[in-house]
DOGU-834030 format. One line per 10 residues: number of its first residue (from 1); their letters; for each residue x, y, z of C-alpha. Coordinates in steps of 0.05 Angstrom, whole numbers, plus 5000, padded with zeros to 4 digits. Example, Ala and Ser with C-alpha at 12.3 -4.5 7.8 and 13.67 -1.06 7.14 Angstrom:
1 = AS = 5246 4910 5156 ~ 5273 4979 5143 $
***
This chain:
1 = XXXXXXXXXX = 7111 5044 2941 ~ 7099 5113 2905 ~ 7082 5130 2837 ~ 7156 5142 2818 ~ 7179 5071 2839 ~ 7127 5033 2809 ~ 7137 5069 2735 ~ 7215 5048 2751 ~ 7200 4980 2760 ~ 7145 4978 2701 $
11 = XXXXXXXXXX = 7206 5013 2652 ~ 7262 4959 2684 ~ 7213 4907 2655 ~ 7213 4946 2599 ~ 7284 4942 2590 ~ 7294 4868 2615 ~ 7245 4846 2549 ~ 7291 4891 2507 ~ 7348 4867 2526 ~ 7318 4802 2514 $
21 = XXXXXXXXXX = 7293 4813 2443 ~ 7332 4790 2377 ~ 7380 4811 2356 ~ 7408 4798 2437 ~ 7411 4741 2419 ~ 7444 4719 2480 ~ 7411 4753 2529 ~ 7341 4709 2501 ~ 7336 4681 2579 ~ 7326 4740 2603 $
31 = XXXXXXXXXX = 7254 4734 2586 ~ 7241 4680 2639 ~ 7249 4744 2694 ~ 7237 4801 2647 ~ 7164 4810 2669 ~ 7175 4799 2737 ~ 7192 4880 2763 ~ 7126 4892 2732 ~ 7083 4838 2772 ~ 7108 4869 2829 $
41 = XXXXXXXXXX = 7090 4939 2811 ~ 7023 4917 2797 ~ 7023 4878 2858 ~ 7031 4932 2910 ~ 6986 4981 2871 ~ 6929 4918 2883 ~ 6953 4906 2950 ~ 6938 4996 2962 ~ 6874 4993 2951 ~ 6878 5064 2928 $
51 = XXXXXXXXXX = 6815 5096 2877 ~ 6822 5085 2814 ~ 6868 5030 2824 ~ 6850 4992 2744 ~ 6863 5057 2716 ~ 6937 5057 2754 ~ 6941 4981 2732 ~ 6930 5001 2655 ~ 6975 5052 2655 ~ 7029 5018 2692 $
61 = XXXXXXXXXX = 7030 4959 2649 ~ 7022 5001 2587 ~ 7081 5036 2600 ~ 7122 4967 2599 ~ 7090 4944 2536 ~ 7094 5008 2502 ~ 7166 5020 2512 ~ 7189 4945 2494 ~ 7149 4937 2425 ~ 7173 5009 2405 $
71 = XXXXXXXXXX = 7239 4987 2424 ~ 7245 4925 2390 ~ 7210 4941 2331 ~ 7235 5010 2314 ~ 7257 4983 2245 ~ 7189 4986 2220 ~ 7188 5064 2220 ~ 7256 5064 2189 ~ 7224 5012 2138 ~ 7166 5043 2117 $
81 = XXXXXXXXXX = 7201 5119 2120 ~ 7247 5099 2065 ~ 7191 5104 2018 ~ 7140 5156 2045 ~ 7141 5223 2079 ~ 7160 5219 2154 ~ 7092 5238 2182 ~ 7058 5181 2143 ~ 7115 5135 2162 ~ 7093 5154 2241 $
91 = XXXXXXXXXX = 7024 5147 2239 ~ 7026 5073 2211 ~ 7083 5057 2247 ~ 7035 5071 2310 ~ 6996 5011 2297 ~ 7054 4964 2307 ~ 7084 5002 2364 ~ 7016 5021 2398 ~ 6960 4964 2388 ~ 7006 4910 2409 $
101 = XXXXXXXXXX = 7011 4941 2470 ~ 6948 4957 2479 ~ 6931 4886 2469 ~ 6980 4855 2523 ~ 6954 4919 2572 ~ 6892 4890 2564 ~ 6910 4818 2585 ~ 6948 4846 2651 ~ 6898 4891 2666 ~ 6835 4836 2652 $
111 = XXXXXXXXXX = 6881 4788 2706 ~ 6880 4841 2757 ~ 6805 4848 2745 ~ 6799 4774 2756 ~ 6841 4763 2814 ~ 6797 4816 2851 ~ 6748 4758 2849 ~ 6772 4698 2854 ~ 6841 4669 2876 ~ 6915 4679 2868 $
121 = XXXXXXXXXX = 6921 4607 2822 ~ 6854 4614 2774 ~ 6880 4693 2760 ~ 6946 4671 2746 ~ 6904 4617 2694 ~ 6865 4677 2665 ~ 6931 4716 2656 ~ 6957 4664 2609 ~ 6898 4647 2573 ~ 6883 4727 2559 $
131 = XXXXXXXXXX = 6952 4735 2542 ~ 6953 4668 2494 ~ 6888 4695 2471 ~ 6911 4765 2448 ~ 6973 4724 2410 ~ 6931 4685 2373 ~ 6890 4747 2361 ~ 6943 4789 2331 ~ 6967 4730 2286 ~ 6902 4721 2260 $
141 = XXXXXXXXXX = 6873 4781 2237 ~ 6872 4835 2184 ~ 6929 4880 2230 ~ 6965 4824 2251 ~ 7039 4826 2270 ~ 7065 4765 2305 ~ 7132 4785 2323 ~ 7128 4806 2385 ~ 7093 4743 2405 ~ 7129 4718 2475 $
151 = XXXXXXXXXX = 7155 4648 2447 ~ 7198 4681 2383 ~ 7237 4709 2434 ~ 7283 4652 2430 ~ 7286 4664 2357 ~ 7367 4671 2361 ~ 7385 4615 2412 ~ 7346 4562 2375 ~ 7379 4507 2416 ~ 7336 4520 2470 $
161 = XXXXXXXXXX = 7268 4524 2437 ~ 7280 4448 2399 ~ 7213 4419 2447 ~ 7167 4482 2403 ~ 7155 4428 2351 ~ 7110 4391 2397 ~ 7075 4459 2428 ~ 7090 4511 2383 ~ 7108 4572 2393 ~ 7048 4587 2433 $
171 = XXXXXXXXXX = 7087 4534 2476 ~ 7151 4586 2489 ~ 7091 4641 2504 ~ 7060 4598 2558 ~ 7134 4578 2581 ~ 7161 4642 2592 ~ 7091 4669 2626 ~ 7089 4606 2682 ~ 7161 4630 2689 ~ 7151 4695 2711 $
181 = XXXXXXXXXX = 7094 4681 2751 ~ 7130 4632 2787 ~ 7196 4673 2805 ~ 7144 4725 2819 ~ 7122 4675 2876 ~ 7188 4658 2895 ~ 7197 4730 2912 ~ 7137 4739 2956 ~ 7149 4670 2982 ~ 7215 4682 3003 $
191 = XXXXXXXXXX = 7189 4748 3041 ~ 7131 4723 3071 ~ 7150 4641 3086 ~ 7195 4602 3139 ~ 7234 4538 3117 ~ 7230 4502 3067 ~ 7161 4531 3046 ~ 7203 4599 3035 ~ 7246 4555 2979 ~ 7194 4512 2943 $
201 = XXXXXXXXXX = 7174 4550 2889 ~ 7240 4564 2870 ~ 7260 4491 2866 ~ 7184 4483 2825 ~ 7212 4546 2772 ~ 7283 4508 2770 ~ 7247 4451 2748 ~ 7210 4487 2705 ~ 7271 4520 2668 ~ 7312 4465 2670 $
211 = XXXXXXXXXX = 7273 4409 2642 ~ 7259 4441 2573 ~ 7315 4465 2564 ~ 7360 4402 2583 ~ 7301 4362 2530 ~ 7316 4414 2488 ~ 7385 4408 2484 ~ 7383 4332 2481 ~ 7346 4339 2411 ~ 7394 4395 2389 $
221 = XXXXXXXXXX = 7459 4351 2395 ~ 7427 4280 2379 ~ 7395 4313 2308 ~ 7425 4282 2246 ~ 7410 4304 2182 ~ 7370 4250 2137 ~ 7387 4245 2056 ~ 7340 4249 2014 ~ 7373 4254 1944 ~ 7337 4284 1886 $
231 = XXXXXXXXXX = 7342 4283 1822 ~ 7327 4361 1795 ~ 7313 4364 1714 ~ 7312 4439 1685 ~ 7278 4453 1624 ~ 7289 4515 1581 ~ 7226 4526 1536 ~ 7241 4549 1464 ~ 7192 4604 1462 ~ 7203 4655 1407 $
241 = XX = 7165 4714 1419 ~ 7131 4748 1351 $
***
């Protein structure tokens, strides 16, 4: 695979999660495959072996993130250039659009590191806790901007995300990342396997999807709405000012 098709496949990803994003609302399970063009691109570049193969890594993945939070979070220029000059509007827009995706490049590029060391299962384990990590990083600090955290994804089809009251959000995050990685592994599965080991991982990822969701609905339609009447007194102060 040559430089050209792996930045296609890191921009497809790229446009999968943007397609994804509010306010698609309907296209929100998308992001159960979004990511999966871009673990392939970063597959083959580990399987090359070329020189400076983490430096290819970063900038492939950085190219996905990039282009998603920019476009899904454009709005924040157009907020902040309503009341300030353009070029000041750009340069703090940049912290949104660029250290968010710095932070995620980070995470894919820390897995890769890992998997050179140890195997295919424990690096998939570092990829979500780096990636959890850097959530609960950028919600936490002085910069922080949570929006683009994985699980708010479903913001806009709500009847699917019902179980996050028992995980959280960070729930959806680790949700949508176990889903990628596993149609990832259905791919090379189905490339690589003979019978029924070629189709097991895509019955595990069916499973996966399914059973949430299905839970999910379940609390959706069986949700009734308590009462809880209140009685609401107003008081008006007679203040006369001097």
């Amino acid at each position: 695979m040559n430089k050209r098709q792996t930045y296609l496949l890191a921009l497809c990803s790229a446009f999968l999660m943007w397609l994804a994003w509010p306010p698609h609302i309907w296209f929100a399970p998308l992001l159960l495959v979004g990511l999966v063009p871009l673990l392939i691109a970063l597959h083959n570049i580990s399987k090359q072996g070329l020189k400076k193969t983490g430096k290819r890594i970063f900038l492939t993945a950085g190219l996905t993130f990039l282009v998603w939070n920019t476009a899904s979070i454009y709005w924040v220029y157009n907020a902040i250039s309503a009341d300030n000059p353009a070029v000041v509007a750009f340069l703090i827009s940049l912290i949104p659009f660029g250290l968010g995706a710095l932070m995620m490049t980070f995470a894919f590029w820390l897995h890769y590191q890992l998997r050179s060391k140890v195997n295919a299962k424990i690096a998939y384990l570092g990829l979500i806790c780096f990636y959890i990590s850097m959530e609960y990083l950028h919600q936490s600090w002085d910069l922080a901007f949570p929006w683009m955290t994985l699980g708010n994804g479903f913001a806009g089809m709500h009847q699917l995300a019902q179980w996050y009251e028992y995980t959280g959000v960070y729930g959806g995050s680790i949700w949508i990342l176990l889903s990628n990685i596993l149609v990832f592994e259905a791919y090379q599965s189905f490339n690589t396997k003979n019978g029924f080991a070629k189709y097991s991982t895509g019955i595990v990822w069916l499973l996966l999807v399914a059973l949430p969701i299905g839970f999910s609905l379940k609390i959706y339609s069986g949700y009734k709405e308590k009462e809880s009447p209140v009685n609401v007194v107003v008081v008006q102060p007679n203040i006369r000012s001097l």
